[in-house]
C-alpha positions in Angstrom: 28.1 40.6 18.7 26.1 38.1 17.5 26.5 36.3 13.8 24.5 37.9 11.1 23.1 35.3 9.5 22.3 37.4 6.4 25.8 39.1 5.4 26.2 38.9 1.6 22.7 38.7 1.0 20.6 40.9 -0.8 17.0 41.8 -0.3 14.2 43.9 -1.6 11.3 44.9 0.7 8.5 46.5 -1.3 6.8 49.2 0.5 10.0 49.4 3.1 9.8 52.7 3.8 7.0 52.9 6.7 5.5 50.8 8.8 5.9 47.0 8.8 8.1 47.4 5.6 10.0 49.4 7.6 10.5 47.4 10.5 11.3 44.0 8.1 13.8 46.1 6.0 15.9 47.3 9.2 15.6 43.6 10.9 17.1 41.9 8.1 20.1 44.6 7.8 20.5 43.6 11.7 21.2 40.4 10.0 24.0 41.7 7.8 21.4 42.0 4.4 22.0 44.8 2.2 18.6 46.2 1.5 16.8 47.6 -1.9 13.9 50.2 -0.2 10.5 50.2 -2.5 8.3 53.1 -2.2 5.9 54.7 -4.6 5.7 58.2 -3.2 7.1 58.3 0.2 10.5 59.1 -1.1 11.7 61.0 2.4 10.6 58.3 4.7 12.8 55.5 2.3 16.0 57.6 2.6 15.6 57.9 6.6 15.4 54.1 6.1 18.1 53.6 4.0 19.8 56.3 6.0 19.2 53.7 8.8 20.3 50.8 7.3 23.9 52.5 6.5 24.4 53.5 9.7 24.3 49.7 10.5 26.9 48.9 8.2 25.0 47.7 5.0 24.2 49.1 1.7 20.4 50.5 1.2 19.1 51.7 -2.1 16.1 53.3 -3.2 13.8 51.3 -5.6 11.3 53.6 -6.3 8.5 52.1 -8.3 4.1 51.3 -8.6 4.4 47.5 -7.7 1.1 47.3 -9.1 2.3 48.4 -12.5 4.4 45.6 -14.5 7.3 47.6 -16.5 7.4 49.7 -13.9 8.3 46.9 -11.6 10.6 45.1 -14.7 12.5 49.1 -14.4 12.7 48.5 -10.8 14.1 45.2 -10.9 16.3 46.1 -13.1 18.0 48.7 -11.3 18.2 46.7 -8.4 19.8 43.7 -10.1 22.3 46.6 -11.9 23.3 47.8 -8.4 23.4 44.3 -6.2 24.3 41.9 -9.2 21.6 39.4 -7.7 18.6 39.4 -5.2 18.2 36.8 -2.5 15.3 37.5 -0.7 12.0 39.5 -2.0 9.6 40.7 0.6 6.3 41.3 -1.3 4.8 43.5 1.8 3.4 46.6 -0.3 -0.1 47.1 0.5 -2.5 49.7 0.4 -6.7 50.1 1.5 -9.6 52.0 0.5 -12.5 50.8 3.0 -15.9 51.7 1.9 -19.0 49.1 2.4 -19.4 47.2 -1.1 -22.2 49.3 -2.6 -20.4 52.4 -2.2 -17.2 50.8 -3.8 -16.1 51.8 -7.0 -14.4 49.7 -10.0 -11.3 52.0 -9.6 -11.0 51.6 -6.0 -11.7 47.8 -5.9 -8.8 47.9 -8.9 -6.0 50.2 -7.2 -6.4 47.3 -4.2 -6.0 44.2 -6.1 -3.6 45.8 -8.4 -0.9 46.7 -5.6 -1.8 43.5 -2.9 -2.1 41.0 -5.2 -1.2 41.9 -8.5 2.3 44.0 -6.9 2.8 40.0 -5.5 2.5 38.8 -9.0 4.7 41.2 -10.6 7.7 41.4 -7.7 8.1 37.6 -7.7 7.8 37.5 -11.9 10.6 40.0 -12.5 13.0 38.0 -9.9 12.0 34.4 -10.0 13.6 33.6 -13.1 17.2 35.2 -11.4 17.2 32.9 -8.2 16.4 30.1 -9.7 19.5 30.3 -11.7 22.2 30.8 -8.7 19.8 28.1 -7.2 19.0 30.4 -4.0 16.3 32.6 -3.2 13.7 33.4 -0.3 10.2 35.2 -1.4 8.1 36.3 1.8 4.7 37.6 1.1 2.4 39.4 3.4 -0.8 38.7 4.2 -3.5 39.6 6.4 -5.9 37.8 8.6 -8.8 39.4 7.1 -8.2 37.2 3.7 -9.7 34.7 5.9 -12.3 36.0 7.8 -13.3 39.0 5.9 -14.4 42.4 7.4 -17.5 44.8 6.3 -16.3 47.5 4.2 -12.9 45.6 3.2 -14.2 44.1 0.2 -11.4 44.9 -1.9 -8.6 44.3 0.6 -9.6 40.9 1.8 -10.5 39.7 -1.6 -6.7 40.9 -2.1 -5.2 39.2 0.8 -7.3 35.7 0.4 -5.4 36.2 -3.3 -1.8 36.3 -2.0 -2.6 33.6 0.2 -4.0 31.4 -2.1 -0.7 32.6 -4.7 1.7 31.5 -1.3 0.3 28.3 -1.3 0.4 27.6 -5.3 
């Protein structure tokens, strides 16, 4: 068996319950990681991942919360924090689309974009920061895209988004 690099670490992975969230929250319980599952609606696909995670021999918890909404998030952290006394490593990956060329794009939909890629970003790594600064350790991985550098017709929103967390990564 090989070392896991990650045992007594603590992680949150927003959006862990499908797809790439997925995949990141059950590679870093491989690691040893116990692992805080954020999901807005998708409540039966987070507890087959946490389901997962236990199997593996790590603790998994559900953090159910809109990233893009700032108590919410505070709520969320909080909980988190309550049950794992600290968080190592935050994995802002939550993202969400809504293609439609620009002149059929409305304010709301432009909005519900940037509010959960960038503005979920914003709010995940504000509610935590403050905590690993003070033990002096923490990791925040944030997800971007490809298309927040080239752009792509009808994706307005979500590459205006992804440009956003890059540009946050780099600040």
């Amino acid at each position: 068996m090989l070392p896991m690099k990650l045992k007594g670490r603590t992680a949150l992975v927003t959006g862990g319950s499908r797809g790439i969230g997925r995949a990141v929250a059950i590679a870093l319980a491989e690691e040893g990681a116990d692992v805080a599952i954020n999901y807005v609606s998708s409540e039966t696909a987070a507890r087959d991942v946490a389901e997962h995670i236990k199997k593996m021999g790590c603790k998994a918890i559900l953090a159910q919360a809109d990233v893009s909404d700032y108590p919410d998030t505070f709520r969320m952290a909080q909980e988190i924090l309550r049950e794992f006394g600290h968080l190592d490593i935050l994995v802002n990956n939550a993202g969400i689309n809504s293609d439609k060329t620009f002149v059929k794009m409305d304010h709301a939909s432009w909005r519900k974009v940037l509010g959960t890629n960038l503005d979920g970003v914003f709010n995940c790594t504000k509610v935590f920061i403050d905590q690993m600064l003070k033990q002096n350790y923490g990791r925040v991985v944030n997800m971007t895209s490809v298309i927040g550098q080239i752009g792509n017709f009808g994706q307005a929103n979500y590459a205006a988004s992804k440009a956003g967390v890059a540009a946050f990564t780099k600040s």
